[in-house]
C-alpha positions in Angstrom: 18.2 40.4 2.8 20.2 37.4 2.4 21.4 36.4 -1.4 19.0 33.8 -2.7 20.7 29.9 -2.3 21.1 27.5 -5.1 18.6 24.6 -4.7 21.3 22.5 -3.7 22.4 24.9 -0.3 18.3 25.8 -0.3 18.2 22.0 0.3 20.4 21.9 3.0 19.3 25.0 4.9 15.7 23.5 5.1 17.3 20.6 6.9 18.1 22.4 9.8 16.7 20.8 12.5 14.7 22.7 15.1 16.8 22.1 17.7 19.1 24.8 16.5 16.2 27.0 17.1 16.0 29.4 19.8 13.5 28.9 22.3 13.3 24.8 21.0 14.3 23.1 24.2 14.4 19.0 24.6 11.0 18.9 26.0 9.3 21.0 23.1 11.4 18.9 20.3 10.1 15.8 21.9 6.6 17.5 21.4 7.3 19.2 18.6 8.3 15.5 16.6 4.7 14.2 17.9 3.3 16.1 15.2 6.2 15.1 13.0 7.9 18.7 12.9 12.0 17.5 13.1 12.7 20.4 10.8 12.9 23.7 9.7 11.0 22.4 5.9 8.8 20.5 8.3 7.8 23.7 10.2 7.6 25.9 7.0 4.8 23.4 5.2 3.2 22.7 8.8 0.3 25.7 7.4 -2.3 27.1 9.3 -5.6 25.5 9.0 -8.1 28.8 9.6 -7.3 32.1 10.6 -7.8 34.7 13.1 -8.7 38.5 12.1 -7.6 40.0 15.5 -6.7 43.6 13.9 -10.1 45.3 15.2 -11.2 44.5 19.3 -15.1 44.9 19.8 -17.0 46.2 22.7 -19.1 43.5 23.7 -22.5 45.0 22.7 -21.4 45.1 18.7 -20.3 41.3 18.8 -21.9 40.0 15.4 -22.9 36.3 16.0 -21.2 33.9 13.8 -18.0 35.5 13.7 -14.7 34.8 15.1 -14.1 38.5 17.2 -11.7 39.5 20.0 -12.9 41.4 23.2 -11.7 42.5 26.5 -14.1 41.6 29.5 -14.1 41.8 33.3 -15.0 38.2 35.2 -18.6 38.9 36.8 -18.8 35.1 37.8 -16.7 31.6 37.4 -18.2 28.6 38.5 -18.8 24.9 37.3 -22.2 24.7 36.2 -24.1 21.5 34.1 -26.2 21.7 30.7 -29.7 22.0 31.5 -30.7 18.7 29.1 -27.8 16.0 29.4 -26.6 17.5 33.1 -22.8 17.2 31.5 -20.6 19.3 33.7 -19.0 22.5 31.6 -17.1 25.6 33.4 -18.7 29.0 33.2 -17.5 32.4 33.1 -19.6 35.9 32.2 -17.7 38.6 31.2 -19.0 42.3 30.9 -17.4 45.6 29.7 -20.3 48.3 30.7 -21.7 47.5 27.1 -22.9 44.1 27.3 -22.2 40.5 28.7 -21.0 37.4 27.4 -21.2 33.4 28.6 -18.0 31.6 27.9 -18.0 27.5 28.1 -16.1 25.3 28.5 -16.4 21.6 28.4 -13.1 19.9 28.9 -11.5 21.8 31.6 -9.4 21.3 35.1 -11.4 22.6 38.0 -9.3 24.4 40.3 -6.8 25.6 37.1 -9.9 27.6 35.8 -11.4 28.6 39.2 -7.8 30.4 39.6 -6.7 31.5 36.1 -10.8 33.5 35.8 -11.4 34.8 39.4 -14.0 36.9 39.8 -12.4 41.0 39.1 -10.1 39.4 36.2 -10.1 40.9 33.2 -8.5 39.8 29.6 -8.2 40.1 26.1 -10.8 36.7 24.3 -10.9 35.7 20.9 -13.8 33.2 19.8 -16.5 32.3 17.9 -19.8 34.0 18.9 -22.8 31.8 19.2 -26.5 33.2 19.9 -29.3 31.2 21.6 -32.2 32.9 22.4 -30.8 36.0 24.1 -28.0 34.7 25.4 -24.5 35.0 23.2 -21.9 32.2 24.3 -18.5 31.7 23.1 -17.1 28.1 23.5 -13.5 27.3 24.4 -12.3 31.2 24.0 -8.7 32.1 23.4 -7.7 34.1 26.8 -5.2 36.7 27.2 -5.1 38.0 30.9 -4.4 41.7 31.0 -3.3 41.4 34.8 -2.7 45.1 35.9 -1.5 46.1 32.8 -3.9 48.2 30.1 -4.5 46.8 26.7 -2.0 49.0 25.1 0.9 47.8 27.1 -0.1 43.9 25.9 -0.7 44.5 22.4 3.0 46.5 22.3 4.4 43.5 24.6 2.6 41.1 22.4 2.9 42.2 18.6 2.0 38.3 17.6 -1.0 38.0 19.2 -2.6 41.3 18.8 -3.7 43.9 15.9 -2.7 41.6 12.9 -4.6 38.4 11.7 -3.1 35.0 13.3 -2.6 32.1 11.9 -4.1 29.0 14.1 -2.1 25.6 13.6 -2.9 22.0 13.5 -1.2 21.0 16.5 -0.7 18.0 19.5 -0.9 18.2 22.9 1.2 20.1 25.0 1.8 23.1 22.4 -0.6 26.3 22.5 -0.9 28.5 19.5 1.1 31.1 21.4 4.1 28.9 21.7 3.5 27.4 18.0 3.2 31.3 16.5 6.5 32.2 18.5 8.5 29.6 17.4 6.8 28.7 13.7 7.2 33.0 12.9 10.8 32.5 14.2 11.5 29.8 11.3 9.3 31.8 9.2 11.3 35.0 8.8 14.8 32.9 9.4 14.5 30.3 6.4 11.7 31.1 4.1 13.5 33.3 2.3 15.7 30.4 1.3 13.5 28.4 -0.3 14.0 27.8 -4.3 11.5 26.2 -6.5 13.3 23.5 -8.4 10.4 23.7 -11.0 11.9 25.0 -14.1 11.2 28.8 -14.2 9.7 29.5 -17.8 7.0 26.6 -16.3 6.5 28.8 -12.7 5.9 31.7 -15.4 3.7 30.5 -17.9 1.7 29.0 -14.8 1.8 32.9 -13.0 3.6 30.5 -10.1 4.3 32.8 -6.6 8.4 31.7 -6.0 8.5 29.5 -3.1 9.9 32.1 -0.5 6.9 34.6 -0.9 4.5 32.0 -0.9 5.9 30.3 2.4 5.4 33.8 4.1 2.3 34.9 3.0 0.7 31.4 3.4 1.9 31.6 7.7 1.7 35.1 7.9 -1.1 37.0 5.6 -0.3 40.8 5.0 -2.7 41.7 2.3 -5.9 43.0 3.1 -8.4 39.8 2.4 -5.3 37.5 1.8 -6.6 35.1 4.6 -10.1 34.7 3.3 -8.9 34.0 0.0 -6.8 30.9 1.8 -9.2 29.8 3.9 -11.8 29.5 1.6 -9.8 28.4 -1.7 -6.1 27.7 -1.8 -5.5 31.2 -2.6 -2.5 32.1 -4.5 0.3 31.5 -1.8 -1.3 28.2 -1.4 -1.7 27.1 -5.2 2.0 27.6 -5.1 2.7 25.1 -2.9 -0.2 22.9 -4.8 1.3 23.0 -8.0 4.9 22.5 -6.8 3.6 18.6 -5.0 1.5 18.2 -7.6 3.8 19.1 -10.4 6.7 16.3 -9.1 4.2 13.5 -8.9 2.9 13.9 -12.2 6.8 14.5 -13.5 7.5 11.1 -11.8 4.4 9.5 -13.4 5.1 10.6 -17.0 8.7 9.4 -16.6 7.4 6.0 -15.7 4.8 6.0 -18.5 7.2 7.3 -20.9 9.7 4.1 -19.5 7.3 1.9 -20.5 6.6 4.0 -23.6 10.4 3.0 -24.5 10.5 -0.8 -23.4 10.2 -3.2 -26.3 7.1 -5.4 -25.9 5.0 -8.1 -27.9 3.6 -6.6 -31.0 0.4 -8.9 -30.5 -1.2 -10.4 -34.4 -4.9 -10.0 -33.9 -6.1 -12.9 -36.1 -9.8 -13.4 -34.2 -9.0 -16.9 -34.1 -10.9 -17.1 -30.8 -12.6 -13.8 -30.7 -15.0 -14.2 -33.4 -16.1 -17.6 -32.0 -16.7 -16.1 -28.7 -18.4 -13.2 -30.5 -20.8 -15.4 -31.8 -21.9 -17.4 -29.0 -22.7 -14.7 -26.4 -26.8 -14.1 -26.3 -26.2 -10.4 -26.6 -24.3 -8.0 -29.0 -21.5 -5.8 -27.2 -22.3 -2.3 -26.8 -20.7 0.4 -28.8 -19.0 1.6 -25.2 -17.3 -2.2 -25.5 -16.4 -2.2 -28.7 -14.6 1.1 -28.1 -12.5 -0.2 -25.5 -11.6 -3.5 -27.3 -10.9 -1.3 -29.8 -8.1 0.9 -28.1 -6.7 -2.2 -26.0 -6.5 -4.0 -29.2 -4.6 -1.0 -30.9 -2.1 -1.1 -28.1 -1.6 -4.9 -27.7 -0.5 -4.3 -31.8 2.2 -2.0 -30.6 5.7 -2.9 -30.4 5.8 -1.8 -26.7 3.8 -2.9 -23.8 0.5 -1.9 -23.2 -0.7 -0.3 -19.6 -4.2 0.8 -19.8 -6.8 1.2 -16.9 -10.3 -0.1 -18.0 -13.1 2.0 -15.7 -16.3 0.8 -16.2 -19.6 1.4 -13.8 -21.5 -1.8 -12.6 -22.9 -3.7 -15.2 -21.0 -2.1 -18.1 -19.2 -5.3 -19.4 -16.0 -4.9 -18.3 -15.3 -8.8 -18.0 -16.5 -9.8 -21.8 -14.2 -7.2 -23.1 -10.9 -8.3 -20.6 -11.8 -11.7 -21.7 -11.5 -10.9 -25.6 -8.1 -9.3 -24.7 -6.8 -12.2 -23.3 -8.4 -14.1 -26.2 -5.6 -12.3 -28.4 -3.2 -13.0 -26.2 -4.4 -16.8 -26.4 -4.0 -16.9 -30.1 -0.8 -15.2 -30.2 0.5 -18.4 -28.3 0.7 -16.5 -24.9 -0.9 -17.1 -21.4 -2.9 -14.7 -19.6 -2.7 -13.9 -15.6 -6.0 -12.5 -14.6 -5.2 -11.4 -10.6 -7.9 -10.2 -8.5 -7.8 -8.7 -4.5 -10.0 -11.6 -2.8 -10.4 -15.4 -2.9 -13.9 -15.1 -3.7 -13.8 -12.3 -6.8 -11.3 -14.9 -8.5 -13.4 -17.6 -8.1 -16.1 -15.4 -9.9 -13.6 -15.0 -12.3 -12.5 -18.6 -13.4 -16.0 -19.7 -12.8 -17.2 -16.8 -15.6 -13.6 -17.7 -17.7 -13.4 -21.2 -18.0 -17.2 -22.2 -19.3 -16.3 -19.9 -22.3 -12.5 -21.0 -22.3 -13.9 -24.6 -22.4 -16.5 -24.4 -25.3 -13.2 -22.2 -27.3 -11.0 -25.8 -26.3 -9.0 -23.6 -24.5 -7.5 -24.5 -20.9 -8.2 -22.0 -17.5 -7.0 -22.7 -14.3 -7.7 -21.4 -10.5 -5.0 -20.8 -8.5 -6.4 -20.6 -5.2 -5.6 -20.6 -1.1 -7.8 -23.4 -0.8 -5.6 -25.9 -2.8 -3.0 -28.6 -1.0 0.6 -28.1 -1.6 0.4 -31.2 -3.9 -2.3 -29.8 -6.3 -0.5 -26.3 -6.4 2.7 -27.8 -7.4 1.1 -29.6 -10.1 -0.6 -26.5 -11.5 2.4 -24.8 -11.0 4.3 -27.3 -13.1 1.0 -27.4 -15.6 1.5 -23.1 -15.9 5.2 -23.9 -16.5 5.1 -26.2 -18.9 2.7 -24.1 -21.0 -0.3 -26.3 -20.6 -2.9 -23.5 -19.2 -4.2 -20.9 -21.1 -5.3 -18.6 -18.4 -4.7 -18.7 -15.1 -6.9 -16.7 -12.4 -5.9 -15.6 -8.5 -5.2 -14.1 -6.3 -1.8 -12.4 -5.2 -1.0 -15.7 -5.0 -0.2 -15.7 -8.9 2.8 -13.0 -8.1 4.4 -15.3 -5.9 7.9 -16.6 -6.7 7.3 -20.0 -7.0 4.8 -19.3 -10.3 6.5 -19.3 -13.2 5.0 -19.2 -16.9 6.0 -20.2 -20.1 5.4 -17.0 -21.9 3.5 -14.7 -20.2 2.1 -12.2 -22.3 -0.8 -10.3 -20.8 -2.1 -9.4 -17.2 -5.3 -8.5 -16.2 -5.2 -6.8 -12.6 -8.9 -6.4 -11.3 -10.0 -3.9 -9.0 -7.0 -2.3 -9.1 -7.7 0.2 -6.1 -7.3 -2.4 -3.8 -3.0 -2.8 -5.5 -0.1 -0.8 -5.6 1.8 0.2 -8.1 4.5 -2.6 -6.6 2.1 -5.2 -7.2 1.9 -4.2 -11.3 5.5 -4.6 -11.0 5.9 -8.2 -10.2 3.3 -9.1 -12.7 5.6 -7.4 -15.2 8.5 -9.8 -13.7 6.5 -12.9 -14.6 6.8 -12.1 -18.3 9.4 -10.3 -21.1 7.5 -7.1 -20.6 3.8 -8.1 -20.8 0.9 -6.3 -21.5 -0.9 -4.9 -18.5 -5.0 -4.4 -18.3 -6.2 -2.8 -15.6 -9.8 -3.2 -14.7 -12.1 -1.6 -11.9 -15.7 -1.1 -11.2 -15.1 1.5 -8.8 -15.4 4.7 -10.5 -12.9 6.6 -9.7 -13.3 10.4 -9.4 -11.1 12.5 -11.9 -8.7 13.7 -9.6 -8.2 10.5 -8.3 -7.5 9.1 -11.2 -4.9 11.3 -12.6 -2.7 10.9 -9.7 -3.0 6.5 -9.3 -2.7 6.1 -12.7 -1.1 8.8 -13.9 1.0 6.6 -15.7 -1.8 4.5 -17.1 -3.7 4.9 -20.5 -7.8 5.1 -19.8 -10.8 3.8 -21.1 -14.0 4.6 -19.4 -17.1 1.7 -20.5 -19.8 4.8 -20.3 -22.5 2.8 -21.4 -25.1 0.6 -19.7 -26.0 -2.4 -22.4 -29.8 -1.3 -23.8 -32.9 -1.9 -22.0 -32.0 -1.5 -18.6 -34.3 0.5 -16.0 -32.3 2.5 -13.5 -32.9 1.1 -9.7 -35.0 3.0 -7.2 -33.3 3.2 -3.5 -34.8 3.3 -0.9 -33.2 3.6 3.2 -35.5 1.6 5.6 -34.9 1.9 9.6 -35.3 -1.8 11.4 -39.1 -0.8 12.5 -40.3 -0.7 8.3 -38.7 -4.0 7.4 -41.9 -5.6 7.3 -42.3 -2.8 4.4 -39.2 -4.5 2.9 -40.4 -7.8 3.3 -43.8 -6.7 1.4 -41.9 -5.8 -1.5 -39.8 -8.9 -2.2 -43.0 -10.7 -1.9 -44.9 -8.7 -4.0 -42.2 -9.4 -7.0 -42.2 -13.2 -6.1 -46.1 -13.2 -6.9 -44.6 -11.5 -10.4 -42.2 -14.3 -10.9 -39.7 -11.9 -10.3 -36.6 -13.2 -7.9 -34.8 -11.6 -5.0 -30.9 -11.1 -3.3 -31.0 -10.4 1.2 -27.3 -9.5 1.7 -25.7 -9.8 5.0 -21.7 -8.6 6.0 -21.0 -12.3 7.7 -21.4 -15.6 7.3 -21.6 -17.1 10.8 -22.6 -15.5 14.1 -19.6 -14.5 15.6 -19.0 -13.5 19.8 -17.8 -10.0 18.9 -20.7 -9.0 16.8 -24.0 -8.7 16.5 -25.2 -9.0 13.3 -27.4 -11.4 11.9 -25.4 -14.0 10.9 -26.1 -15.2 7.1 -26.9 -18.9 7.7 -29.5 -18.4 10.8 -31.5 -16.0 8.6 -31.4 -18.3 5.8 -33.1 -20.7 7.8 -35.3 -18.3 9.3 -36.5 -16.3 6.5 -37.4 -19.7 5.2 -39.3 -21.1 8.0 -41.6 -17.4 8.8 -41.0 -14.7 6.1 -41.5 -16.6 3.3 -42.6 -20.5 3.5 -44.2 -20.5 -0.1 -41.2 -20.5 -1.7 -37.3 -21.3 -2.1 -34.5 -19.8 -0.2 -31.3 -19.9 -0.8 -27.6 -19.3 1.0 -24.8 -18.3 -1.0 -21.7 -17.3 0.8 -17.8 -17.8 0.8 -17.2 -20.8 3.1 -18.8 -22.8 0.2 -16.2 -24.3 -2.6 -16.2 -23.6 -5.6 -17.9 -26.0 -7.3 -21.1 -25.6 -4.8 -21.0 -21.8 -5.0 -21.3 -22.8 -8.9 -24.1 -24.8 -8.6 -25.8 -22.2 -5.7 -25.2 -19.7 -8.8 -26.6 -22.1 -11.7 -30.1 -22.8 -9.5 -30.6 -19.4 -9.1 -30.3 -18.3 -12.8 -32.2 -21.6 -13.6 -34.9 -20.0 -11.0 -34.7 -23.6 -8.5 -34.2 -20.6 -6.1 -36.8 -17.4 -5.8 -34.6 -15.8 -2.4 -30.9 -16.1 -2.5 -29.2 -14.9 0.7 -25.9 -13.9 0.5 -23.0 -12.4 1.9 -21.0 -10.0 -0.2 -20.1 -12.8 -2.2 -22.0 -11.9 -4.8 -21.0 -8.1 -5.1 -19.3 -9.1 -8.7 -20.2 -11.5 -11.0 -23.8 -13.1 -11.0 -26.1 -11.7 -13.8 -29.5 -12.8 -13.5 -31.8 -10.3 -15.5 -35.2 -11.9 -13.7 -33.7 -10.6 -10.1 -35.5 -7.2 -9.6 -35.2 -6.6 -5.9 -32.4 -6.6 -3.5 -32.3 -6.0 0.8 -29.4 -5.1 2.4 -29.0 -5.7 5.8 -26.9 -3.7 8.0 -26.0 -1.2 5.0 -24.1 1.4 6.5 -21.2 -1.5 7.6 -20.5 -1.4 3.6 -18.7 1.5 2.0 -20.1 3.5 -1.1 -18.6 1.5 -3.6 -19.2 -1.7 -2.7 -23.1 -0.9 -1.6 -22.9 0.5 -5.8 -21.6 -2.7 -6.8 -24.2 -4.8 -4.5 -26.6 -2.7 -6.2 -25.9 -3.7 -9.6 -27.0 -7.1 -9.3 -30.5 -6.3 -9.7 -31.8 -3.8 -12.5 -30.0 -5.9 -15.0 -33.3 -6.2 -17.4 -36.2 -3.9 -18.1 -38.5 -4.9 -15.3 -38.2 -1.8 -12.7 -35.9 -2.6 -9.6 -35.9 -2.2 -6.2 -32.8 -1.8 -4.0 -33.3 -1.6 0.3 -30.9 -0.5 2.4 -32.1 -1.5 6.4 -30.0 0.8 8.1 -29.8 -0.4 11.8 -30.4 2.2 14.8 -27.0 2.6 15.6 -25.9 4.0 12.4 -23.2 6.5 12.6 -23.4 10.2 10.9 -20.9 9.0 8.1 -23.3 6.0 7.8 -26.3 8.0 7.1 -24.8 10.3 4.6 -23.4 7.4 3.0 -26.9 5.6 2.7 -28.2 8.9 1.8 -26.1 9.4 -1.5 -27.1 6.0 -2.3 -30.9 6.6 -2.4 -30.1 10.2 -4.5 -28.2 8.6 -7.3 -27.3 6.0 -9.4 -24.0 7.7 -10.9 -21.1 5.6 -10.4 -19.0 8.8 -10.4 -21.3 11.2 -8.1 -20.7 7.8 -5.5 -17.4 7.9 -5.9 -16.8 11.8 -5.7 -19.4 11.4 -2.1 -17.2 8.6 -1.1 -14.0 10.2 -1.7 -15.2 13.7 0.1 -17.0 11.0 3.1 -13.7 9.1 3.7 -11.0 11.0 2.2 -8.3 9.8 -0.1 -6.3 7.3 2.0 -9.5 5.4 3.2 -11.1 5.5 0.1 -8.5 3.4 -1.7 -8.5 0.9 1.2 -4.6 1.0 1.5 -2.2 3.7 1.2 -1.0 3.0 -2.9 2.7 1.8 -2.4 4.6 3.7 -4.8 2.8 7.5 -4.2 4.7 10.7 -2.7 2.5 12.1 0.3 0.8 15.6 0.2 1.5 17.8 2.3 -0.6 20.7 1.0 -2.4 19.5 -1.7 -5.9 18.3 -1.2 -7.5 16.4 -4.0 -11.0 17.1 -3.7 -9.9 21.1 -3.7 -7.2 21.5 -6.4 -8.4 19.6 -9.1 -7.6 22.3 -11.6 -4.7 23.4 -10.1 -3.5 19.0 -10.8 -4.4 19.5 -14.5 -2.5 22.2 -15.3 0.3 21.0 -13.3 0.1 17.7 -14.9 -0.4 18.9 -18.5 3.6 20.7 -17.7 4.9 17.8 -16.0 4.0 15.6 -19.3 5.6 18.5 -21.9 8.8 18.3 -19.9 9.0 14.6 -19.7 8.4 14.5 -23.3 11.6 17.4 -23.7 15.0 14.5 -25.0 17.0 17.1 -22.8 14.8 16.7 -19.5 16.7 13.5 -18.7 20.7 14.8 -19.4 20.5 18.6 -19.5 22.3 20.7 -17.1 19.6 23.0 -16.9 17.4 20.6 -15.6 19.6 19.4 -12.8 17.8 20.8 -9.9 14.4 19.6 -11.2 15.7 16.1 -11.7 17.3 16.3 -8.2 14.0 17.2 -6.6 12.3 14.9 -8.5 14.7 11.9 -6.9 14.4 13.2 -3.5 10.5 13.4 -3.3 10.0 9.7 -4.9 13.4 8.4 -3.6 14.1 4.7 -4.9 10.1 4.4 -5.9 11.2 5.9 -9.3 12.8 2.7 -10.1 9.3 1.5 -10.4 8.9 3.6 -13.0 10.3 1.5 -15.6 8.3 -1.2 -14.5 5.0 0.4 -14.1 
């Protein structure tokens, strides 16, 4: 066995590329980089996704349904045949061996190839999955092995991969079979797994009972001990959690690097004088709840502190989220500072200023919208107005991070819905300022795991508490054929007094879709569904100041039905609206049907929330509208959402700024991402990590998985 490399060599080994690997001609490399495989490192974290437990071959008759087994069979029959219900064309072969018979499908097939390769008198080694219906066991898409003339002795000692040892089976593209993927992948295997080092300091892989790299490479491809497979196909298993904690460990070492930059970067030790605050206190109609104070609490502690504060704000629908950001910038107000409040979308930014400035206005304070909308000669003289010191507060979108803004003295941003940002986008809001305070605020709750890896470098504070007296919504799914049900309802609470939201995903009929366009069923609703009384249309073509007064009429109750589009998925309170219909529901994600959701329920009357599903709602759909109707848990939607779409959909875009995972999976190894990052944190926290020889490989590994993204790390 070869001497074990430094990291550095390690490094350079794993760079190989697999054209220096026998058998790798041009034609497989071109194939090979389909699936993104250049290298030998490539190849070695390209892991099997199941397994195959081909040490034991069955006689036919003691198949056991359900499980994946491996028998030899003689063709009795091969023919294309068609399903007896949806007459879809599938191939056919029974196999017998003097025990029993077997049906083996296939339903994406070449004709004549198959006719050929399973002649009748053939007989071969197959691997599959057993299925059982009625009688008849079937196996669908088998692994084949012809035996040809040869006995099953001679193939298994011709074939040591394939036979008597469990098999890995590969994620893989066209034009590359498992056979050819095990030949090559075991090849690389045994050549340069033994040359991986762990850069992760080794008292750390210890402490942790860490597998080194090389083993866990090995066993994770190529199982040996008895049960070892099961253990990774069902868990990560202890090969895997090695590779788990090693991706996990360098993202949180690059998160508590940045957090401990910012930790280190002088900032405005804020005076908090409630010069503004108490005023404001006063004139809200409701007390804050002790969840609020909390939070104003911590953010106020850290806009005290010499350095800059970063803190996320997570708070579930209806929590109060904006009345404590808007105390915050309150101190930042009467510490002679201007606030940026930036949100995602034209329309939440507007909901914003138009919640900020009546406040701002009755404080004599100045807030500003910076928005799309405006002409180049009234942004220029707001920009000149945010310059010259005259606004107070300034809302927008990613407009506000453009060049051409410039503040006086900037001293706190307030980032809303920060799933929908990178960590880049923090950055140039820290640019607009000498070191700012950040707030970070979202109403998507954001599932643990998630959490600790976007914001790893952020401070949190959850608003876990609802304000008192408020009656949890019912949900209820309705197909197109019970929305006279629907309908029923809404009247029902009208008769009560009660008023009511009809949501719709677009504002005007559009050629490429069909659904019902916000406007027409404004107008239609009014005219048949409910004549008696006032309907309303809300939606974000309107400006600003007639989406205000839309807004006002409906709190004032001039309107009994608003219809909206998703306009209205942040911002309006009215307590008297105690039933909401969605139409087409499962065209909205998890979080934002949570959101909708939260507009009603917002007193003690009991609530109703509808979602219409349409008929061609997809599987994802229905399991998405299905979650809805089981909870009201901010967190159990997320964690559904999250295991629906996966982590890339589920934050909309891919955060700029995060190291991909190769092997890690979020959802699976959330405990495995604690204990790595509660390491990661000790070590940034060690005054020798940063200069130490010792450290030297860890540091180099930590620059090579973030690359140039660590220099975001001072700037959070």
């Amino acid at each position: 066995m070869p001497p074990t490399p430094s990291y550095l060599r390690s490094r350079q080994l794993l760079a190989t590329p697999l054209s220096h690997i026998r058998g790798v001609g041009p034609r497989l490399q071109q194939v090979l980089a389909k699936a993104n495989l250049t290298t030998v490192e490539d190849v070695l974290y390209h892991l099997p996704h199941r397994y195959e437990d081909r040490r034991e071959i069955r006689r036919i008759a003691q198949l056991r349904d359900g499980r994946q087994e491996v028998f030899v069979g003689e063709v009795l029959a091969s023919a294309e045949t068609f399903t007896p219900k949806a007459r879809k064309r599938i191939y056919e072969v029974v196999v017998a061996d003097g025990t029993g018979q077997v049906s083996l499908k296939w339903f994406h097939y070449r004709k004549g190839w198959m006719k050929k390769r399973f002649a009748v008198g053939t007989r071969a080694v197959f691997t599959g999955e057993i299925k059982r219906f009625g009688l008849v066991r079937e196996v669908h898409h088998p692994d084949a092995e012809i035996l040809g003339a040869k006995s099953l002795d001679q193939i298994m000692a011709e074939d040591p991969l394939s036979f008597g040892r469990i098999l890995p089976v590969y994620p893989l593209t066209e034009g590359l079979s498992q056979k050819v993927a095990r030949k090559i992948f075991k090849q690389v295997v045994d050549q340069f797994a033994p040359l991986a080092v762990s850069p992760i300091p080794t008292d750390i892989l210890k402490r942790n009972q860490i597998l080194p790299l090389a083993q866990a490479l090995a066993e994770c491809h190529w199982p040996e001990n008895p049960g070892a497979h099961l253990d990774l196909e069902t868990g990560p298993g202890r090969a895997r959690s090695a590779l788990v904690f090693d991706e996990f460990f360098f993202l949180e070492l690059g998160l508590a690097l940045k957090r401990r930059g910012v930790v280190l970067e002088p900032g405005i030790a804020f005076a908090v004088t409630h010069k503004y605050t108490r005023p404001l206190a006063q004139m809200l109609p409701f007390r804050l709840t002790a969840a609020q104070r909390r939070v104003l609490g911590e953010i106020k502690h850290d806009m005290m502190a010499p350095h800059p504060m970063n803190r996320l704000v997570q708070g579930d629908v209806g929590s109060g989220k904006t009345i404590v950001a808007l105390m915050a910038a309150l101190v930042a107000i009467e510490n002679h500072t201007q606030v940026a409040v930036v949100a995602p979308t034209e329309i939440l930014a507007e909901q914003h200023y138009l919640q900020f400035h009546g406040w701002l206005e009755k404080l004599g304070l100045r807030a500003a919208l910076l928005s799309g909308s405006l002409s180049n000669k009234e942004k220029s003289a707001l920009h000149e107005k945010i310059r010259a010191g005259e606004v107070d507060l300034v809302v927008g979108t990613h407009a506000v991070l453009q060049q051409g803004v410039a503040f006086q003295r900037l001293g706190l941003g307030i980032i809303d819905e920060q799933h929908r940002f990178g960590v880049l986008q923090r950055g140039l809001l820290r640019h607009k300022g000498e070191n700012p305070d950040i707030l970070v605020m979202t109403a998507t709750p954001i599932p643990r795991t998630l959490s600790l890896t976007l914001y790893g470098d952020l401070a949190l504070s959850v608003i876990d508490e609802l304000p008192p007296g408020r009656t949890p919504v019912k949900t209820r799914v309705l197909s197109e054929s019970r929305r006279e049900e629907g309908y029923r309802l809404i009247k029902k609470a009208l008769e009560k007094g009660r008023q009511a939201y009809i949501v719709y995903p677009l504002v005007e009929e559009s050629e490429k879709s069909e659904l019902q366009a916000a406007s027409a069923a404004a107008q239609a609703l009014q005219a048949e569904v409910f004549p008696q009384h006032r309907v309303g249309l809300l939606h974000g073509r309107l400006k600003p100041q007639e989406k205000e007064a839309v807004m006002a009429a409906f709190k004032n109750r001039e309107i009994d039905v608003l219809v909206a589009t998703t306009v209205i998925e942040v911002g309006i309170d009215v307590p008297n609206a105690s039933v909401m219909l969605v139409e087409h529901a499962e065209r909205f994600g998890l979080a934002q049907l949570h959101q909708l959701r939260g507009r009603v329920g917002r007193g003690a009357e009991q609530s109703h929330c509808l979602l219409m599903q349409s008929a061609r709602c997809s599987v994802d759909g229905k399991r998405r509208l299905e979650v809805m109707a089981e909870t009201t848990d901010g967190f159990r939607i997320a964690e559904a959402d999250l295991e629906i779409r996966g982590p890339g959909e589920f934050l909309g875009t891919r955060q700029a700024g995060l190291p991909d995972f190769r092997v890690a999976n979020l959802l699976r190894d959330g405990r495995m991402l604690e204990a790595a990052r509660e390491e990661a944190f000790r070590l940034a926290q060690n005054p020798a990590f940063l200069s130490h020889a010792q450290y030297a490989d860890t540091r180099q590994a930590l620059m090579d998985r973030w690359g140039s993204r660590l220099e975001l790390a001072t700037i959070g």
